[in-house]
C-alpha positions as CSV (number, residue, x, y, z in Angstrom):
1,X,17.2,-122.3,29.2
2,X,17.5,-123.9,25.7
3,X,16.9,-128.0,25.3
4,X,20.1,-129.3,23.5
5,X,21.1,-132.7,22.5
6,X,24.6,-133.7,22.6
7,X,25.3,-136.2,19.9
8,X,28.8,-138.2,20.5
9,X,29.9,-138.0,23.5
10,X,33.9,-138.5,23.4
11,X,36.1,-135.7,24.5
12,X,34.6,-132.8,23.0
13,X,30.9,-134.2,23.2
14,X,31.2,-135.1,26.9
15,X,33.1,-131.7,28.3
16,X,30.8,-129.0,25.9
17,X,27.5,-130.9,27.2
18,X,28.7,-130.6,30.5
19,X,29.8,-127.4,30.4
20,X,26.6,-126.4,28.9
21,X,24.6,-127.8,31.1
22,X,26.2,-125.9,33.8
23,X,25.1,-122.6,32.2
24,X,21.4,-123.8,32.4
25,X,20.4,-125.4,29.7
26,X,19.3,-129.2,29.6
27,X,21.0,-131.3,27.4
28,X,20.6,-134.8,26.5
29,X,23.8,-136.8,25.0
30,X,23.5,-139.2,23.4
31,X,26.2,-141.9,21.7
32,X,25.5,-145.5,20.2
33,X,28.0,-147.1,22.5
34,X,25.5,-148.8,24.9
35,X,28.4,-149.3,27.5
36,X,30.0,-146.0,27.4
37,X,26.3,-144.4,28.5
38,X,26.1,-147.4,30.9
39,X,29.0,-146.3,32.8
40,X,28.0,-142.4,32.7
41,X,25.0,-142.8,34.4
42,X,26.9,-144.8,36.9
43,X,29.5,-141.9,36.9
44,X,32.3,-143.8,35.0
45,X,33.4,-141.3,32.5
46,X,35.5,-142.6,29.2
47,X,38.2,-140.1,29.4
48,X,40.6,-139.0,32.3
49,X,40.0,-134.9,32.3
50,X,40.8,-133.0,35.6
51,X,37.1,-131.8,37.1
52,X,35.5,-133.2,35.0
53,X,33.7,-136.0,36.8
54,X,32.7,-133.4,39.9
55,X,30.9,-131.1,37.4
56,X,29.1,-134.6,35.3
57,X,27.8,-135.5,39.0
58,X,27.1,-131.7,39.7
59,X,24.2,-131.5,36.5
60,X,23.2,-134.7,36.4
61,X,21.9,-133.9,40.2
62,X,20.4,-131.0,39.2
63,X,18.7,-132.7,36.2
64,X,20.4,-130.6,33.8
65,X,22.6,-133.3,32.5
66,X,21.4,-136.9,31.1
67,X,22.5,-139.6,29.1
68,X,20.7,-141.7,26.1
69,X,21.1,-144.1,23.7
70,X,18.1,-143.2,21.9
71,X,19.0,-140.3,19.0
72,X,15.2,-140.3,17.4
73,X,14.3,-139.2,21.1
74,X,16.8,-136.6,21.8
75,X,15.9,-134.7,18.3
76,X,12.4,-134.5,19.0
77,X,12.9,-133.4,22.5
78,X,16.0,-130.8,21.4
79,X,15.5,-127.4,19.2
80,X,19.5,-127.3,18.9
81,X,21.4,-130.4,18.0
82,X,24.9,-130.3,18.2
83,X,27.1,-132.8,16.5
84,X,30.3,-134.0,18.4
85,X,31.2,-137.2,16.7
86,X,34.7,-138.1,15.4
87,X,36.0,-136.5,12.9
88,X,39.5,-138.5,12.1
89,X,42.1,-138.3,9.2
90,X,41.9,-140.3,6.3
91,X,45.3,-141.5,4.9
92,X,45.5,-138.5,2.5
93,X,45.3,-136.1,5.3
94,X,41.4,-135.1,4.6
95,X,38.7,-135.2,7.1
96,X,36.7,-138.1,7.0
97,X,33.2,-136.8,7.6
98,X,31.6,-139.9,7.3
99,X,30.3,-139.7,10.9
100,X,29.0,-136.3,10.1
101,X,27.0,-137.2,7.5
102,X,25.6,-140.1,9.4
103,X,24.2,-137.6,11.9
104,X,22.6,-135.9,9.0
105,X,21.1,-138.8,7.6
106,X,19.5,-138.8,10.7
107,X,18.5,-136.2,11.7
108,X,16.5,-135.8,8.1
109,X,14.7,-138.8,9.1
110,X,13.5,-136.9,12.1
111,X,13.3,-133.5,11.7
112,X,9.4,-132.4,12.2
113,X,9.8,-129.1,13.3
114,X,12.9,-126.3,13.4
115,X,16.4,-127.2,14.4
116,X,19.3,-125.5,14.7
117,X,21.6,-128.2,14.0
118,X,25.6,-126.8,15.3
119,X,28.4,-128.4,14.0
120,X,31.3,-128.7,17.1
121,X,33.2,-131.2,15.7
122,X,36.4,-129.9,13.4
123,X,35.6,-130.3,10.1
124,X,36.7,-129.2,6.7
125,X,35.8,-125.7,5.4
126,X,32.8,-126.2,3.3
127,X,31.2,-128.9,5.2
128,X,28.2,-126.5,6.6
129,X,27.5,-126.2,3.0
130,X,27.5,-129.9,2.1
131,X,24.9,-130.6,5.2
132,X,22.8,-127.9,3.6
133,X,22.9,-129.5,0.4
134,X,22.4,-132.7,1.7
135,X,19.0,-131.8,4.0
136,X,17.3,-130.4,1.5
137,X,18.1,-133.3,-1.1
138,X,16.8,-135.4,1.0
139,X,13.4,-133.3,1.6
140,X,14.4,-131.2,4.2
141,X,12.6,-128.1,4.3
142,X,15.0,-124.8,4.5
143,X,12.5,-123.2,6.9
144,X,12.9,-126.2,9.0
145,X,16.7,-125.7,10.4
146,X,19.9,-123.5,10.5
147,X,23.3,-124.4,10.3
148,X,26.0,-123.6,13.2
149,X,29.6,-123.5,13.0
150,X,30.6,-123.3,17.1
151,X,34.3,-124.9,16.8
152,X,35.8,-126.0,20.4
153,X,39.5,-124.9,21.5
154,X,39.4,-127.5,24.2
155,X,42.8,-128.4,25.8
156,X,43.2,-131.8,27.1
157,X,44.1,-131.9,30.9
158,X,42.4,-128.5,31.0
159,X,39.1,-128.6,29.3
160,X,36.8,-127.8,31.7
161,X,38.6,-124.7,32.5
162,X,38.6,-123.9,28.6
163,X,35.0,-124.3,28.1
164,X,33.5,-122.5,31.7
165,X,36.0,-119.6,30.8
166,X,36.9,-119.5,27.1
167,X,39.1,-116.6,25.4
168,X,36.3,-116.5,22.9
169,X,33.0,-118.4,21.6
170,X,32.9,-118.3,17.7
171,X,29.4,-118.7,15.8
172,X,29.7,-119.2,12.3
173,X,25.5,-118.9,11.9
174,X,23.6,-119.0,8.7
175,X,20.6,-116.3,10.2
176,X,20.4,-114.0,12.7
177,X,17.6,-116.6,14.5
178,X,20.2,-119.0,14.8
179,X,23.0,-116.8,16.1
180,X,20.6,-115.8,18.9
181,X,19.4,-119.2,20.1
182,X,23.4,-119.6,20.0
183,X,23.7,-116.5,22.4
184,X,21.2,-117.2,24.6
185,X,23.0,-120.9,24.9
186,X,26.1,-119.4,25.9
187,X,24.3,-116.3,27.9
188,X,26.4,-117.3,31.3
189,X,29.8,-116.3,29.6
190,X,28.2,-112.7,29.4
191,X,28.8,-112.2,33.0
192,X,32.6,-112.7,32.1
193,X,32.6,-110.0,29.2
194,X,33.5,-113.2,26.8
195,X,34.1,-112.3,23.3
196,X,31.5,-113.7,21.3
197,X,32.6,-113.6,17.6
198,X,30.0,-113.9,15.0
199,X,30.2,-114.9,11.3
200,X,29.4,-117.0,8.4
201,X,30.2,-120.6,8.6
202,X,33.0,-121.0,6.5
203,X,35.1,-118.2,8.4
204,X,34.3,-120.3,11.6
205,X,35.5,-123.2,10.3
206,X,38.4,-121.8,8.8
207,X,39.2,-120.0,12.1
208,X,39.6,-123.2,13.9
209,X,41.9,-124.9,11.8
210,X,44.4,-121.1,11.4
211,X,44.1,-121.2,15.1
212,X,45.3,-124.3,15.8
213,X,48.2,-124.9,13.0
214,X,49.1,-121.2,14.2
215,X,49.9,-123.0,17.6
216,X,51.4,-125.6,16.2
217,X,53.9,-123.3,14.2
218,X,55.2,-122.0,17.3
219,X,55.9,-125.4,19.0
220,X,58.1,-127.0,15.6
221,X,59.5,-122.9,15.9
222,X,60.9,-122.7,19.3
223,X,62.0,-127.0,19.1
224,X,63.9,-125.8,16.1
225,X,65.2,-123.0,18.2
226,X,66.1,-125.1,20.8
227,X,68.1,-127.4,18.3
228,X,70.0,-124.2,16.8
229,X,70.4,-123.6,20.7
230,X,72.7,-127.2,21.3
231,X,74.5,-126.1,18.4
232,X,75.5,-122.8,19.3
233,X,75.8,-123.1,22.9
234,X,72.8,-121.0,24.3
235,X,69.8,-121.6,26.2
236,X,65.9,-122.2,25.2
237,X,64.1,-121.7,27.8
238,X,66.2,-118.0,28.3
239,X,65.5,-117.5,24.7
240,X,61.9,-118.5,25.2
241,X,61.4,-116.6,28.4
242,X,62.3,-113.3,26.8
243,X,60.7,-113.6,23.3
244,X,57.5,-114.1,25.4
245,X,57.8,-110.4,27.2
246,X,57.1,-109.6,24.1
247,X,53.4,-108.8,23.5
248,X,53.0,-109.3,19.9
249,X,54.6,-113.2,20.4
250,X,53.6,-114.0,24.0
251,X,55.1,-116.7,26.5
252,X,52.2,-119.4,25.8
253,X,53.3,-122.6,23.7
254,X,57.1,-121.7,23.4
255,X,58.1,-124.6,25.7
256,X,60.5,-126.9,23.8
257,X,60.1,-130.5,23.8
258,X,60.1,-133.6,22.2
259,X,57.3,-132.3,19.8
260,X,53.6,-132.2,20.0
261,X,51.0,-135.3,19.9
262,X,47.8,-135.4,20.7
263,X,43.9,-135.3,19.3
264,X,44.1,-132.0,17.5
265,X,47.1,-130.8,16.0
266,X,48.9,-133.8,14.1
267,X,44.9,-134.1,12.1
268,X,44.1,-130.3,12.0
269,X,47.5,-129.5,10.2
270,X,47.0,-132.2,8.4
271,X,43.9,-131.0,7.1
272,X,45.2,-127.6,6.7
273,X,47.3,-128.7,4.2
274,X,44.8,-130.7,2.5
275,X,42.5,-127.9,2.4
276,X,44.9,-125.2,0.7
277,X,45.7,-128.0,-1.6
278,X,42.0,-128.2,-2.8
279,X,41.7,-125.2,-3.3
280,X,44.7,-125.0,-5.6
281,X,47.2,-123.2,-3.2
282,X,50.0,-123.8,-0.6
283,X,50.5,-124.3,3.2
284,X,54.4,-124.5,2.9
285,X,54.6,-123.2,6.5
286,X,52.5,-125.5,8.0
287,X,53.9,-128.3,5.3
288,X,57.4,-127.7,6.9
289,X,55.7,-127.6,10.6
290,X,54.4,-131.0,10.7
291,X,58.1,-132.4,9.1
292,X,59.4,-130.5,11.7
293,X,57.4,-132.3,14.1
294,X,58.4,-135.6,12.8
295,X,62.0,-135.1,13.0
296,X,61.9,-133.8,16.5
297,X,60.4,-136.7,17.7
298,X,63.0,-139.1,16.7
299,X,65.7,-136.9,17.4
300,X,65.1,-138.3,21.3
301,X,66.2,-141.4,20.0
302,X,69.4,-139.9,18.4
303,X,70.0,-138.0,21.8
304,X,69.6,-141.7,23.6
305,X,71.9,-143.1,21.0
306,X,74.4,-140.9,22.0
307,X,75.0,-142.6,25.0
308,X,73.7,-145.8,24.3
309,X,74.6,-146.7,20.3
310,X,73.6,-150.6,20.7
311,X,70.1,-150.9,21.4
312,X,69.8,-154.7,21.3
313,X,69.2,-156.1,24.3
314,X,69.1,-152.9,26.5
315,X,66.3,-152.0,28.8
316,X,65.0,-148.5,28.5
317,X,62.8,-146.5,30.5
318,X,59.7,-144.4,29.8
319,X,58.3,-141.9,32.0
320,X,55.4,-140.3,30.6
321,X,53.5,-142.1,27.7
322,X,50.7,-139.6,27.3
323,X,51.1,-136.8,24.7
324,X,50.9,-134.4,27.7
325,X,50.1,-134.4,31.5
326,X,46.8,-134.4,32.8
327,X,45.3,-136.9,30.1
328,X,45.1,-140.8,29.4
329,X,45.9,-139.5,25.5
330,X,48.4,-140.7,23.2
331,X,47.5,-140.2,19.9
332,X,50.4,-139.0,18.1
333,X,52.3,-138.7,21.5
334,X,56.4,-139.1,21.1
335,X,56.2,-142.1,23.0
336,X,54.8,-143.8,20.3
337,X,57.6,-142.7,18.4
338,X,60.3,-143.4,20.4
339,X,58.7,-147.1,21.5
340,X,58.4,-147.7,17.9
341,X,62.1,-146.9,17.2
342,X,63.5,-148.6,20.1
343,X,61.7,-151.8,19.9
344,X,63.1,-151.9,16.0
345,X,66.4,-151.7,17.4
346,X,66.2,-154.5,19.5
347,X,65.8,-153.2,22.5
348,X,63.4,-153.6,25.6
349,X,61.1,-151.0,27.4
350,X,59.5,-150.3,30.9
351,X,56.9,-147.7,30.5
352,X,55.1,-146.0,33.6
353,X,52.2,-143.1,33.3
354,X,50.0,-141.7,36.2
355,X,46.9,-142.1,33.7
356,X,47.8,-143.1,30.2
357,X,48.8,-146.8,30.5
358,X,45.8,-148.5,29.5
359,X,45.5,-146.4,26.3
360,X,49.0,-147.3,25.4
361,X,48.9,-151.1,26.1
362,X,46.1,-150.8,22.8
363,X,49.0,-149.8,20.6
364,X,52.2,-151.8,22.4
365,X,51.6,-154.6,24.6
366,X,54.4,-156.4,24.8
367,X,56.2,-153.6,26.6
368,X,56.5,-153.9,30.5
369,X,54.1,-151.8,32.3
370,X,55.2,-150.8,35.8
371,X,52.9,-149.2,38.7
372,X,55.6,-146.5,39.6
373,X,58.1,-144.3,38.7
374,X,60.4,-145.7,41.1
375,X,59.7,-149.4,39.5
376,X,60.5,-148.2,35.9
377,X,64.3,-146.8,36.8
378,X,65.0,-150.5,37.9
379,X,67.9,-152.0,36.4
380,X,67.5,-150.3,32.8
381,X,70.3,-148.8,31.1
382,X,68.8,-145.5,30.2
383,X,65.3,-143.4,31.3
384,X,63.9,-140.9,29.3
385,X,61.5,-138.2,30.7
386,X,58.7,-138.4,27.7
387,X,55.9,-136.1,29.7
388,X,55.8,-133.5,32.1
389,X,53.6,-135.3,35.6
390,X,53.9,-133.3,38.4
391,X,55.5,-136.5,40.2
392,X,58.3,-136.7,38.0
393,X,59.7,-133.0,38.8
394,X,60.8,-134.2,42.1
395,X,62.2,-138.1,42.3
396,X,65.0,-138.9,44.4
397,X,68.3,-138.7,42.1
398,X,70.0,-140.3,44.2
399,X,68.0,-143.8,44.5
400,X,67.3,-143.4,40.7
401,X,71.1,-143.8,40.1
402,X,71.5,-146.4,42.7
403,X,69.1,-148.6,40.9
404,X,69.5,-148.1,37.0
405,X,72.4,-150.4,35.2
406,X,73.7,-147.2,33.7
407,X,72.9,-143.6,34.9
408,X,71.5,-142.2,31.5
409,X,68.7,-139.3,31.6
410,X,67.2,-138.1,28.5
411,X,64.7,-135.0,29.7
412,X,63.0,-134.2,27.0
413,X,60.7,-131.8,28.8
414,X,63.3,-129.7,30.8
415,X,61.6,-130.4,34.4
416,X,65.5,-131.0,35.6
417,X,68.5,-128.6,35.8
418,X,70.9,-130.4,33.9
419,X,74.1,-129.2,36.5
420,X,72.3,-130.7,39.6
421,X,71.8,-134.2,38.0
422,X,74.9,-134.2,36.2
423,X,76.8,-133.5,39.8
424,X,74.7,-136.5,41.3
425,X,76.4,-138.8,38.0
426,X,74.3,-139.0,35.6
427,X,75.4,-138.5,32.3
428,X,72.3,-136.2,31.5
429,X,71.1,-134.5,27.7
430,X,67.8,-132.4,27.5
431,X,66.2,-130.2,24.8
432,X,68.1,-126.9,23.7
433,X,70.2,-126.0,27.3
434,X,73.4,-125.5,28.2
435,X,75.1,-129.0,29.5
436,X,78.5,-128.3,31.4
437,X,80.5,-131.5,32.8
């Protein structure tokens, strides 16, 4: 068992101490928002993550798990600190590690014995250096910590599932004491034959950012197939389906869509860019990814145009605001997108999500919220499917066109076949399939 304190608890913070706490350790996290640890000990967690709450309850019983606003007390009481504080973009695309370095500051204030101090937040390679550099200027002692890469590959709506049974646990270590304090932290995955990839900390954090604009690639790839696909009268998700048989390519993140959102990959290839560009070479692919990305977004609004070319005045519906299912996120989620381009064009939106409302209301009030899938087809003059719930696979066609002003569907994630609504008289568009009147 190794004492660890958790410092931020948002997303990452929240799920990785949790999840570490379950393999035996005890770990304190700790944030500075007084009413966000409030509401954890009273079980009232910040995000919406499937599981999540059951295993929070589960440690915090056990007295594995606690919560604290006091940092100076968690350092003394922890020998490995891990940072999880926000790491967002600046305008320019770079990392702002001001949060980071605030830790830092800290935790030089405090240090009075050795720390292995583990960086899970994603930041830009080089930054295990600078916190080197910036301990020991401010009197730091070298024989008094180590530095930890340990990046997270968390997916939102399916976290806890990531982190209790990970592909692989990366530990970008600066001494072999550190990397095995690290293994004995993570000593439970063992038992699973986990791959446990050691290195420096520059390749760690390097692997994290390849990893995730690699994924990215091959979301903007297969939505630019799926366009080609319209155009020459063949089917995605066929196209899709077989590419993935293919081992060297595999089915996972060739689903074609409206184009991805999200924490993680609008920032990280962002900063991938911005990266290569500092160190004075290219990232075209990932350059041409994230335009990719842009235009596919908006080209929902050309499909809706299609069928509706006069915004002004119309109603349209929204179902799915979230980035994805199974999360309250919409950072960079295509709703944003499309709610943005609608509203310019004068028109009017109901928006419904299982989860993701609240978050949403923070960006665009003034659009009509509704409590059901049912209440947001209501008299509007198009819907468009925006993300995949598992209640909007199945809604009764036949009320839906009953109800709506005009029978428009724009499904943007595929979840419909497009000759069974077209049959019940809808005029119906998707992403890259076949549409036969």
């Amino acid at each position: 068992m190794e004492k660890i304190a958790m410092i931020g608890v948002g997303y990452v913070g929240l799920v990785s101490g949790t999840g570490l706490a379950d393999f035996g350790n005890e770990v304190i996290c700790v944030d500075i928002d007084e009413e966000k640890i409030k509401k954890l000990k009273n079980d009232i967690l910040p995000i919406y993550e499937p599981g999540l709450l059951d295993l929070v309850k589960k440690n915090v019983d056990k007295g594995r798990l606690s919560f604290t606003t006091d940092l100076e007390g968690a350092i003394k009481k922890a020998r490995v600190i891990f940072s999880a504080v926000p790491t967002p973009s600046a305008e320019n695309g770079e990392v702002n590690l001001s949060y980071v370095f605030d830790v830092v500051d800290k935790l030089a204030e405090v240090i009075d014995d050795y720390k292995v101090i583990v960086t899970k937040s994603t930041v830009a390679v080089g930054t295990g250096d600078k916190i080197i550099e910036r301990l020991l200027s401010k009197g730091v002692s070298e024989d008094m910590f180590d530095i930890v890469s340990n990046p997270e590959f968390l997916r939102e709506g399916s976290a806890v599932g990531d982190f209790m049974r990970p592909d692989r646990v990366v530990l970008g270590t600066t001494s072999e004491k550190a990397l095995n304090i690290m293994k004995n932290i993570y000593r439970s995955l063992y038992l699973l034959e986990t791959p446990i990839v050691g290195t420096d900390v520059r390749t760690a954090e390097m692997i994290k950012y390849a990893s995730n604009a690699f994924l990215a690639t091959k979301i903007s790839f297969i939505n630019e197939v799926a366009n080609i696909c319209e155009a020459v009268d063949a089917n995605v998700q066929e196209v899709a389906k077989a590419m993935g048989l293919d081992g060297r390519i595999s089915k996972k993140f060739l689903h074609a869509g409206p184009g991805y959102g999200g924490s993680c990959f609008p920032k990280d290839t962002s900063a991938f860019v911005k990266i290569a560009e500092q160190a004075g070479t290219q990232a075209k692919i990932v350059e041409t990814v994230i335009e990719v990305n842009r235009l596919q977004k908006l080209r929902v609004i050309e499909k809706l145009l299609k069928f509706v070319p006069n915004l002004k005045g119309k109603t349209i519906g929204l179902l799915g605001l979230a980035f994805k299912p199974n999360t309250d996120d919409v950072r960079d989620a295509p709703a944003l997108t499309v709610i943005k381009e609608i509203l310019e064009r004068g028109g009017h939106i109901k928006g419904y999500d299982p989860e993701a409302m609240d978050e949403m209301r923070k960006h665009y009030p003034e659009i009509t919220y509704v409590a059901s899938s049912e209440d947001v087809v209501k008299g509007v003059d198009a819907v468009i499917i925006l993300t995949e719930w598992n209640e909007f696979r199945n809604m009764n066609l036949e009320y839906i066109k009953s109800v709506m002003k005009k029978p428009i569907m724009i499904d943007t994630r595929n979840i419909y076949d497009p000759q069974t609504v077209i049959q019940k008289g809808f005029l119906y568009d998707c992403i890259g399939r076949l549409i036969r009147s």
